[in-house]
C-alpha positions in Angstrom: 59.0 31.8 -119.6 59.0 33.6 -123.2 58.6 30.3 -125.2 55.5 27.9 -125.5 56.5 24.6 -126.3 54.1 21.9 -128.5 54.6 18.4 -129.3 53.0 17.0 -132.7 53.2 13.1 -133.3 54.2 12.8 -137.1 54.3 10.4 -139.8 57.4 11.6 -140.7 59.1 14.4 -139.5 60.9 15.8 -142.6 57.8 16.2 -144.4 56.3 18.2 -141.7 59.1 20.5 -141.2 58.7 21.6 -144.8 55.1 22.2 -144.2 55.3 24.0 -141.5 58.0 26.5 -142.5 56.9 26.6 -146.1 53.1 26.9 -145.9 52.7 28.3 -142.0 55.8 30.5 -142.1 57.8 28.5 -139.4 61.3 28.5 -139.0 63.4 25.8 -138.6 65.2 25.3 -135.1 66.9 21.8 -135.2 66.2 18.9 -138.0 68.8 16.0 -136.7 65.9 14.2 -138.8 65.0 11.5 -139.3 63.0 10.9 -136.2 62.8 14.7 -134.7 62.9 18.4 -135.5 61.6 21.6 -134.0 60.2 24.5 -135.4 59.4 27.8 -134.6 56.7 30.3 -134.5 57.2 33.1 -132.6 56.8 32.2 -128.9 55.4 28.7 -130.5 58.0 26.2 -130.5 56.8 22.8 -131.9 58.8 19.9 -131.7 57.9 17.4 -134.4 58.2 13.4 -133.5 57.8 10.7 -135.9 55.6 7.8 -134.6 57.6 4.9 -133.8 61.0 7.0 -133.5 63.3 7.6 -130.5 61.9 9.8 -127.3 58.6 11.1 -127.6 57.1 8.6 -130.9 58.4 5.5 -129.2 55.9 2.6 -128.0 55.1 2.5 -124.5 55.4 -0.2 -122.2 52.0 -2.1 -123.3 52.7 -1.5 -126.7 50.7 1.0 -127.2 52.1 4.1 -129.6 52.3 7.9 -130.2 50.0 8.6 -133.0 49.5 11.8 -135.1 45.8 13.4 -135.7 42.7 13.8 -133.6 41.4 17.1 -132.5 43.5 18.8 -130.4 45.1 21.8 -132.2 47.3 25.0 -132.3 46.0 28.3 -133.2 47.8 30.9 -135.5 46.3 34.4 -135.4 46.6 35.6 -138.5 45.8 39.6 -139.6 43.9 38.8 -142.8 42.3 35.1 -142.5 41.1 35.2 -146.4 44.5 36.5 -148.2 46.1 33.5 -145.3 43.7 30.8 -147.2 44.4 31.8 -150.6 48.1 31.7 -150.3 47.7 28.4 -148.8 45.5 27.6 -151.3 47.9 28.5 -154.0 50.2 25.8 -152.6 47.9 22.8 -153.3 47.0 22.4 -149.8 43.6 21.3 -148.5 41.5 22.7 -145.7 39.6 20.7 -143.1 37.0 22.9 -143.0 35.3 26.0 -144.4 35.5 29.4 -142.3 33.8 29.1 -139.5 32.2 32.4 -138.2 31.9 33.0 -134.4 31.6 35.7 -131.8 34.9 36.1 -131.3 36.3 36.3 -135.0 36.6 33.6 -138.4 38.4 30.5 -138.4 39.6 27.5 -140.3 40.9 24.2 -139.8 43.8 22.6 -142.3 46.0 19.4 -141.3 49.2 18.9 -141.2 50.6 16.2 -143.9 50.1 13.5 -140.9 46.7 14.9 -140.0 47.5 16.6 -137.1 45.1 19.8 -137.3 46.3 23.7 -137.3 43.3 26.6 -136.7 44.4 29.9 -138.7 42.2 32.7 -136.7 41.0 36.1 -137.5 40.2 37.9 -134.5 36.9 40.0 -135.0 38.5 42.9 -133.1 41.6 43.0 -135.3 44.3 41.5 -132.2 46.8 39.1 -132.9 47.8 38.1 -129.4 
């Protein structure tokens, strides 16, 4: 299995497909919008539902339903983590956090528009993978 597949709960899954291939570099798989679209990364595919939609975003059988945010995140290793941030930057989008230095290598936390979290990572020994 070559392929890692995600899921993100959206607000809306148009919106995050252009931020995802515009600001992150993905590229766009499927879009038979407007509940659902997948994206792609490298060996990262993400599929993107919409709260509330068909499938994945629909409401359970208690009512209960699929709801973008929290914690949980994907990582993107990124070669040069400051030139990454100020592109980004350039773009009008905000960070989460501020770089966050560790034993390992820098990182940074930015949301998605629904608030679903994405950690850009600089390895301290210079690997991607």
């Amino acid at each position: 299995m070559n392929q890692v597949y995600v899921r993100y709960i959206v607000d809306d899954a148009e919106t995050a497909t252009r931020f995802y291939c515009d600001v992150l570099g993905f590229t766009e798989i499927m879009n038979p919008s407007p509940g659902f679209s997948l994206v792609e990364h490298g060996s990262l595919r993400l599929l993107l539902n919409a709260s509330g939609g068909a499938g994945a975003g629909q409401a359970l059988r208690d009512g209960s339903r699929p709801v973008p945010g929290g914690w949980n995140r994907i990582q993107l290793r990124v070669d040069d983590l400051d030139a990454k941030i100020d592109r980004i930057r350039q773009l009008g989008v905000a960070f989460r956090s501020q770089v966050v230095e560790s034993m390992g290598g820098r990182h940074i936390l930015l949301p998605d528009p629904s608030g679903n979290l994405i950690e850009l990572f600089e390895s301290s020994d210079g690997r991607r993978g």
